[in-house]
C-alpha positions as CSV (number, residue, x, y, z in Angstrom):
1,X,0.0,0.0,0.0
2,X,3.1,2.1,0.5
3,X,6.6,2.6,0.2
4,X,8.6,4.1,3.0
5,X,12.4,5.5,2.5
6,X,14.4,7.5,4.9
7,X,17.2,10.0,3.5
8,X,18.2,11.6,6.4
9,X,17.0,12.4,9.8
10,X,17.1,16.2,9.1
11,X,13.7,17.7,7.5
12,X,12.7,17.5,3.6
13,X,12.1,20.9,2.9
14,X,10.7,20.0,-0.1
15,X,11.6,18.0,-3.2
16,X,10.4,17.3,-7.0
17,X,10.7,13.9,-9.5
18,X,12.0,13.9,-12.8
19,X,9.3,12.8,-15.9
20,X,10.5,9.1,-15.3
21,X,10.7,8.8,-11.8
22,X,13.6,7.3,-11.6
23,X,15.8,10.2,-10.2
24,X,14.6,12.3,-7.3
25,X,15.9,15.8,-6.0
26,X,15.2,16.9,-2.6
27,X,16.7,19.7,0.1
28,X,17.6,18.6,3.3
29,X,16.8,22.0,4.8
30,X,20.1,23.8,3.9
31,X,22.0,25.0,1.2
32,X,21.9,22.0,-1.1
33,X,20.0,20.2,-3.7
34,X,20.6,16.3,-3.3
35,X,19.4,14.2,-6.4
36,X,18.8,10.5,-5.9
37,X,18.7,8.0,-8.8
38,X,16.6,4.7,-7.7
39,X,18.4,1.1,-8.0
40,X,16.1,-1.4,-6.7
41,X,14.7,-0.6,-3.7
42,X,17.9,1.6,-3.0
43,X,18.4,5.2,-3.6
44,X,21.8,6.2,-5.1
45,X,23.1,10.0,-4.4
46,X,24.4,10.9,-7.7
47,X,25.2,14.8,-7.3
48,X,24.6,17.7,-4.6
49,X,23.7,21.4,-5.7
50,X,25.4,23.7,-4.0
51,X,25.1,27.1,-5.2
52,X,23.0,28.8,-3.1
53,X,24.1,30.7,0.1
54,X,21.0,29.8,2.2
55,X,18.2,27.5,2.5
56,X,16.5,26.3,-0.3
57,X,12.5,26.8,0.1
58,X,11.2,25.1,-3.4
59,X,12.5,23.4,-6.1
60,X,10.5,22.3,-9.2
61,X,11.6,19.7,-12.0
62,X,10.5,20.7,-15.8
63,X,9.9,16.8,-16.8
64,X,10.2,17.7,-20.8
65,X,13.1,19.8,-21.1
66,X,14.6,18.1,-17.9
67,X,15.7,21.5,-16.5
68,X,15.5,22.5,-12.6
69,X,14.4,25.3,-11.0
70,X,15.4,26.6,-7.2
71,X,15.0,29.3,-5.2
72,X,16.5,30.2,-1.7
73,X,15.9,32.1,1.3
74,X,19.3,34.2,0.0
75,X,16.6,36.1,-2.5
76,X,18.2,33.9,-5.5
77,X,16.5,31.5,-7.9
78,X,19.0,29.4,-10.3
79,X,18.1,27.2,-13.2
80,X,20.1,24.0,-13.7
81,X,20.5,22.5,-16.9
82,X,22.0,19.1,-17.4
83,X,25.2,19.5,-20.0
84,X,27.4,16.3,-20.3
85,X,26.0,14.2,-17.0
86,X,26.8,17.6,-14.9
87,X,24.2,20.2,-13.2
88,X,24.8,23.8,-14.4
89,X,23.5,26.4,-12.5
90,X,22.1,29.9,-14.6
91,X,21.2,32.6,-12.0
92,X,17.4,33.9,-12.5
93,X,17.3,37.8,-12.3
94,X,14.5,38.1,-9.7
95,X,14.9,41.6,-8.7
96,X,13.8,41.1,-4.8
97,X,14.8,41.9,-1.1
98,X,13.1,39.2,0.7
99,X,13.3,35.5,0.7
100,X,12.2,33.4,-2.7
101,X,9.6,31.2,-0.8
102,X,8.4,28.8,-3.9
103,X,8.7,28.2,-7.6
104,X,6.6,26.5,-10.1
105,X,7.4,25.9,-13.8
106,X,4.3,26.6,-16.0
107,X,2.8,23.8,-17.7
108,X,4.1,24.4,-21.6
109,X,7.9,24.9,-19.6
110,X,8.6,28.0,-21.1
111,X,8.2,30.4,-18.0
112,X,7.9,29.7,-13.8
113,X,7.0,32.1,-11.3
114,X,8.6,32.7,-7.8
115,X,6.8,34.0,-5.1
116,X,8.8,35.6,-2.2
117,X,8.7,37.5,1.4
118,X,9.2,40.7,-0.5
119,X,5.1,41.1,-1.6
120,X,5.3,40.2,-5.1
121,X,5.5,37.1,-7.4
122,X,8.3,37.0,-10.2
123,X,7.5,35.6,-13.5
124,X,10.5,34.4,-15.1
125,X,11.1,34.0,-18.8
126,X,14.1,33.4,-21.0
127,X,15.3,36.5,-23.1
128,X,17.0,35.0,-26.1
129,X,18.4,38.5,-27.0
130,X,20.7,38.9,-23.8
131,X,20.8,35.0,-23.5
132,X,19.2,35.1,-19.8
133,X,16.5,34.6,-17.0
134,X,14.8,37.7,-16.5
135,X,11.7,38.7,-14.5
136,X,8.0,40.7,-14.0
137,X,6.5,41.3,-11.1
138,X,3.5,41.0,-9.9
139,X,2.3,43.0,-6.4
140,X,-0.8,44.7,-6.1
141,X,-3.0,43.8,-4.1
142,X,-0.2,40.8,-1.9
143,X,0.2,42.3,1.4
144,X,2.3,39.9,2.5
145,X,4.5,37.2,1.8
146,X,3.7,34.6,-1.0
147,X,3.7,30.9,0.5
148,X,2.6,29.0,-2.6
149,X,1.5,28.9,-6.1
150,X,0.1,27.2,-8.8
151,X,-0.4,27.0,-12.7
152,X,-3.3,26.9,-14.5
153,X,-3.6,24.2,-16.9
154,X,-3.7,27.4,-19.1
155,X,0.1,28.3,-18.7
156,X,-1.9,32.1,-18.2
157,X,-3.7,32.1,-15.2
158,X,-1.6,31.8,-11.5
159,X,-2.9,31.1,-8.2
160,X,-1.4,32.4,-5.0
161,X,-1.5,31.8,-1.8
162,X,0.1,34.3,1.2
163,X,-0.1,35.1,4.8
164,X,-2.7,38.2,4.6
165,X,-5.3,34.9,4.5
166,X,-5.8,35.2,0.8
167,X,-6.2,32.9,-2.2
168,X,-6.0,34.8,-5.2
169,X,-5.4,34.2,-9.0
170,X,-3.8,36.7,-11.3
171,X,-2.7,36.8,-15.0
172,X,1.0,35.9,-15.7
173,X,0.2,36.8,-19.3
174,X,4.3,37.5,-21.1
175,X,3.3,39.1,-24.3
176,X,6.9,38.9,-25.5
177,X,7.1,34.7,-25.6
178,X,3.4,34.0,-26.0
179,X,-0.1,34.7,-27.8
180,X,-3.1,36.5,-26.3
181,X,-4.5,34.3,-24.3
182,X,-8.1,33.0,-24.8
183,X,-11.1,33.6,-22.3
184,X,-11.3,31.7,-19.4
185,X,-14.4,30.9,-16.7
186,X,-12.1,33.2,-14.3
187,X,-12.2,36.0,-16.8
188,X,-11.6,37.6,-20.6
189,X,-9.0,40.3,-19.7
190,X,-5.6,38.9,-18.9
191,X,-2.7,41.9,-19.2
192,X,0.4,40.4,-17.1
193,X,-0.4,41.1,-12.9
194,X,-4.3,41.6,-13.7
195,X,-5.8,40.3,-10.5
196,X,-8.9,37.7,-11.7
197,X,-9.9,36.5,-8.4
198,X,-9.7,36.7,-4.7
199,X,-11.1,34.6,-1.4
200,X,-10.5,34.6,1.8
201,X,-8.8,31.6,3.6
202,X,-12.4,30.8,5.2
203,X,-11.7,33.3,8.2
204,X,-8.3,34.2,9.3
205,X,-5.3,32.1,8.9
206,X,-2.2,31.9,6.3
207,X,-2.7,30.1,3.0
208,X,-0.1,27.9,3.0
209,X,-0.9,25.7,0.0
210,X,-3.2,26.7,-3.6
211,X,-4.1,23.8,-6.5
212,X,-6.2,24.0,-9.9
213,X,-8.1,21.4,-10.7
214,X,-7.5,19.4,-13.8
215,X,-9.5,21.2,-16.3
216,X,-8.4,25.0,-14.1
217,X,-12.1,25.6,-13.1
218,X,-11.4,24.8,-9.7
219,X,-9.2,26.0,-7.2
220,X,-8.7,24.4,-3.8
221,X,-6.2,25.7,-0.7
222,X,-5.8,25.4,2.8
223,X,-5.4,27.5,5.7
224,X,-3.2,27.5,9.1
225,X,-6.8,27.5,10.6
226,X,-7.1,24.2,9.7
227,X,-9.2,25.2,7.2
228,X,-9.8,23.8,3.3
229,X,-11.8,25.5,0.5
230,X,-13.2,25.5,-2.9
231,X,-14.0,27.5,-5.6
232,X,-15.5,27.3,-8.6
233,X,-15.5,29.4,-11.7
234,X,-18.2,27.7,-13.9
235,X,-20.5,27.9,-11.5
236,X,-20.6,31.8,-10.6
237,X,-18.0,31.6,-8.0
238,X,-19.4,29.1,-6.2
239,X,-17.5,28.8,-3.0
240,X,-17.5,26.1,0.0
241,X,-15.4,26.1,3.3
242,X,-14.9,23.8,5.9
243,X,-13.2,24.2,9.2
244,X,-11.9,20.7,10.0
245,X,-10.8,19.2,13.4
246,X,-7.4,18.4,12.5
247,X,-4.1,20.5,12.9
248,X,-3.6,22.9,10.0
249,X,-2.4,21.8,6.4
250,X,0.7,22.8,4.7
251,X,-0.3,20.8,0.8
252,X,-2.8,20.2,-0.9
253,X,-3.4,18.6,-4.1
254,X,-6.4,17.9,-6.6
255,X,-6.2,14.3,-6.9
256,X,-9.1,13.9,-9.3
257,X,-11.7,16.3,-10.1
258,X,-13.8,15.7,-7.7
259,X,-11.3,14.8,-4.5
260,X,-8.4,16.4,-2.9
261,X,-5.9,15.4,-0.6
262,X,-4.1,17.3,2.6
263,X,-1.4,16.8,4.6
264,X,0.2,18.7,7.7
265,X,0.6,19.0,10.8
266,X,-1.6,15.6,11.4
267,X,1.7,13.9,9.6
268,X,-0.9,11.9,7.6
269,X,-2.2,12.4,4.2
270,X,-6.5,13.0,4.3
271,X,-8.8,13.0,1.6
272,X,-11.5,15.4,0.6
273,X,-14.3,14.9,-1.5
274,X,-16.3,18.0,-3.2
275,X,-19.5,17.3,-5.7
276,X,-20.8,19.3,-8.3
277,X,-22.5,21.4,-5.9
278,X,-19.6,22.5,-4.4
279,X,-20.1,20.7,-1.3
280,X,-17.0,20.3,0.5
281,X,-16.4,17.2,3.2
282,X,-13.8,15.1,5.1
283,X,-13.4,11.6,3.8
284,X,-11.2,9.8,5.9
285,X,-7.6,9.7,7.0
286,X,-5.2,7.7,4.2
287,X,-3.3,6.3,6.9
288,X,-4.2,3.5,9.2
289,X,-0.9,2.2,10.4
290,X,-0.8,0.3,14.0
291,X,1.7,2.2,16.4
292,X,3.5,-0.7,16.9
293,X,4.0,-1.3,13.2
294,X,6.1,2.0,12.5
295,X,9.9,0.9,12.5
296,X,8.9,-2.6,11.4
297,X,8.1,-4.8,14.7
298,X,5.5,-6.0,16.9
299,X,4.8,-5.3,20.0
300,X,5.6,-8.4,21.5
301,X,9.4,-7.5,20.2
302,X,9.3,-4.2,21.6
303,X,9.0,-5.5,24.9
304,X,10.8,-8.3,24.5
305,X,14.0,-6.5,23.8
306,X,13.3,-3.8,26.7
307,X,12.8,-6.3,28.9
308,X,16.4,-7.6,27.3
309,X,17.7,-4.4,28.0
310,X,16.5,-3.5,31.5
311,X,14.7,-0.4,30.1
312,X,11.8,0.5,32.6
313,X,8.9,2.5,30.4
314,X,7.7,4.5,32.4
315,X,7.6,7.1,30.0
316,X,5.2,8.1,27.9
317,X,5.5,6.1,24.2
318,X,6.2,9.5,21.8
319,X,5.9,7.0,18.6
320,X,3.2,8.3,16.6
321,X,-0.2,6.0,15.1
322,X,1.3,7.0,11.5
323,X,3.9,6.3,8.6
324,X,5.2,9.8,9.2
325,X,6.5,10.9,12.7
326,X,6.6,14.4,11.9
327,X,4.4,17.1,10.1
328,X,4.0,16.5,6.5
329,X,5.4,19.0,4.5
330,X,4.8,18.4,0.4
331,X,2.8,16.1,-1.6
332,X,3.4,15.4,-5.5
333,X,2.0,13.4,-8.3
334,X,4.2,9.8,-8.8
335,X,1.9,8.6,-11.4
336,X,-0.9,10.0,-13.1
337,X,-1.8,13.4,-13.2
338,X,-5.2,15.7,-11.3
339,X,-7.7,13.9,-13.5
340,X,-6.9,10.7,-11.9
341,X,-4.0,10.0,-9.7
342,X,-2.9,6.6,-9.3
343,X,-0.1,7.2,-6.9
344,X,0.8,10.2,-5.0
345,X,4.1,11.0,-3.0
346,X,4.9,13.0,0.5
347,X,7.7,13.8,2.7
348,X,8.0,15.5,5.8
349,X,10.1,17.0,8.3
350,X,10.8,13.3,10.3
351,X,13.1,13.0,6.6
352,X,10.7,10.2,5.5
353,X,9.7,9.9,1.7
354,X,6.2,7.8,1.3
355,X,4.9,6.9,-1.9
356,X,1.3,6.1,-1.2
357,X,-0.5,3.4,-3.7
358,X,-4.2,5.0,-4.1
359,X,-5.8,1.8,-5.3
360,X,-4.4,-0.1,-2.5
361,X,-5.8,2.9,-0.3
362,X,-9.4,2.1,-2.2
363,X,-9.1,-1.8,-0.8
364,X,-7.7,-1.4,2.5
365,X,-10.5,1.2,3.2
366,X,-14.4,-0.6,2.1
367,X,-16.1,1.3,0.1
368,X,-13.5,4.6,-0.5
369,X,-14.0,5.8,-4.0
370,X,-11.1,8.4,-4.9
371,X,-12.3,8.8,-8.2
């Protein structure tokens, strides 16, 4: 039903697949970029990234031109392009004074967008005449800094997420690299930093994670109030918020058009289900593990090798009822894509990688439906 791998026992700030899967790159919240190449049921480090000054917040993976993005709390963003087996690093102009807090190619690969502490989201594009990166901004209305973002299937429209409690979507139109842009449910008029939407995080707390749907009519985030919401744009805005009884979220992620998935602070991936009539609910949790199952032995073995030991517990067992033994920090797509995913992926600050199997998920829990 799962795969478990540990890479550390420092955090995973974040990390990003290439098209295959076979090779994986992942920060283990510093400076670096590692990138893992999978043999077996082994992973092999194969290079580290080192260019940046301070820790790396995001990275993102184009999977056609096979070139990688990063940006860093030292205000940089670099683009790394594989030339004879070897990572070279191109530094992104970004033109801020804060930390670069995420990055997200666009889906035709010919742009990505940086958002940042400094108010403002940088779209990036490649300027064949001076042969580099260079940027746009994007800032009215962002109050505050930018936690997440995500493309519309489009490769127009962005969605944002910050800490002034707002979702919002803007146009990331770049007249120099790309046609006018067609209407959309969200809206006709799309000049580059033309603000199409905005929603509140369903009362007060920081967005910390944005998707689109699938077919971009949809757009789902979640709050640090615990919070998850939906819009919709076909259907005049609709909008549905719940408040959930769980610790807050930190991801989310369509995982077909009709259910989402959330991880967090709970350090176990849950799914969401919302209808045609925008009517959000809690499924069920994803993860069922038995405390005792965790590092791969029963209880009877546990005690058994205390008792071994002459170790007296009379403390409190701190080993959490989960796969992951820490808040959940970023989930991706391992196969499949937002219109049906077949397996998704998360890692988290315990330095666990978990690749969850969502038709096993369907069979181990009666009657679950994710699609």
């Amino acid at each position: 039903m799962m795969e478990i791998h540990s890479f550390s026992v420092e955090p995973i700030t974040c990390h990003a697949w290439n098209k295959d899967r076979t090779q994986l790159a992942l920060s283990p919240n510093n400076n670096e970029v590692h990138i893992f190449e999978r043999d077996g049921s082994k992973w092999l480090l194969k290079d580290v990234l080192t260019q940046h000054d301070l820790r790396i917040t995001s990275i993102d993976w184009a999977p056609n031109t096979n070139r990688i993005v990063t940006c860093s709390a030292d205000r940089n963003a670099y683009v790394w392009t594989q030339v004879d087996g070897k990572w070279k690093p191109t530094l992104v102009l970004l033109r801020i004074n804060r930390a670069a807090t995420c990055v997200r190619w666009s889906p035709l690969e010919n742009k990505f967008a940086v958002g940042s502490g400094a108010r403002l989201i940088s779209v990036c594009y490649f300027e064949e005449d001076n042969d580099w990166w260079v940027s746009k901004h994007i800032k009215k209305p962002i109050r505050s800094t930018v936690t997440s973002i995500d493309w519309h299937p489009n490769n127009i429209l962005l969605a944002c997420g910050s800490t002034d409690f707002k979702a919002r979507i803007f146009s990331a139109y770049i007249k120099e690299i790309e046609k006018k842009p067609e209407p959309t449910p969200w809206g006709a008029k799309m000049p580059l930093g033309n603000m199409m939407a905005e929603f509140s995080s369903g009362g007060s707390g920081w967005v910390h994670s944005v998707s689109f749907s699938a077919d971009g009519n949809r757009l789902a985030w979640v709050g640090h109030n615990s919070s998850i919401s939906v819009v919709d744009a076909t259907r005049e805005l609709g909008f549905s918020s719940i408040k959930t009884q769980f610790l807050p979220y930190l991801t989310c992620l369509w995982a077909s058009p009709t259910t989402i998935l959330a991880a967090g602070y709970d350090c176990c991936p849950m799914l969401f289900r919302c209808d045609s009539e925008i009517q959000l609910r809690f499924v069920d949790k994803l993860d069922k593990s038995q405390k005792q199952e965790v590092d791969g032995f029963s209880a009877m073995r546990k005690f058994r090798n205390m008792d071994m030991r002459g170790v007296n517990d009379n403390i409190s067992d701190t080993i959490l009822d989960s796969v992951h033994q820490n808040a959940v920090t970023h989930i991706t797509i391992y196969s499949g894509n937002k219109t049906g995913i077949t397996k998704f992926c998360t890692t988290g600050v315990d330095g666990k990688m978990v690749i969850w199997d969502m038709k096993a998920l369907e069979t181990a829990f009666a009657g679950l439906r994710i699609v």
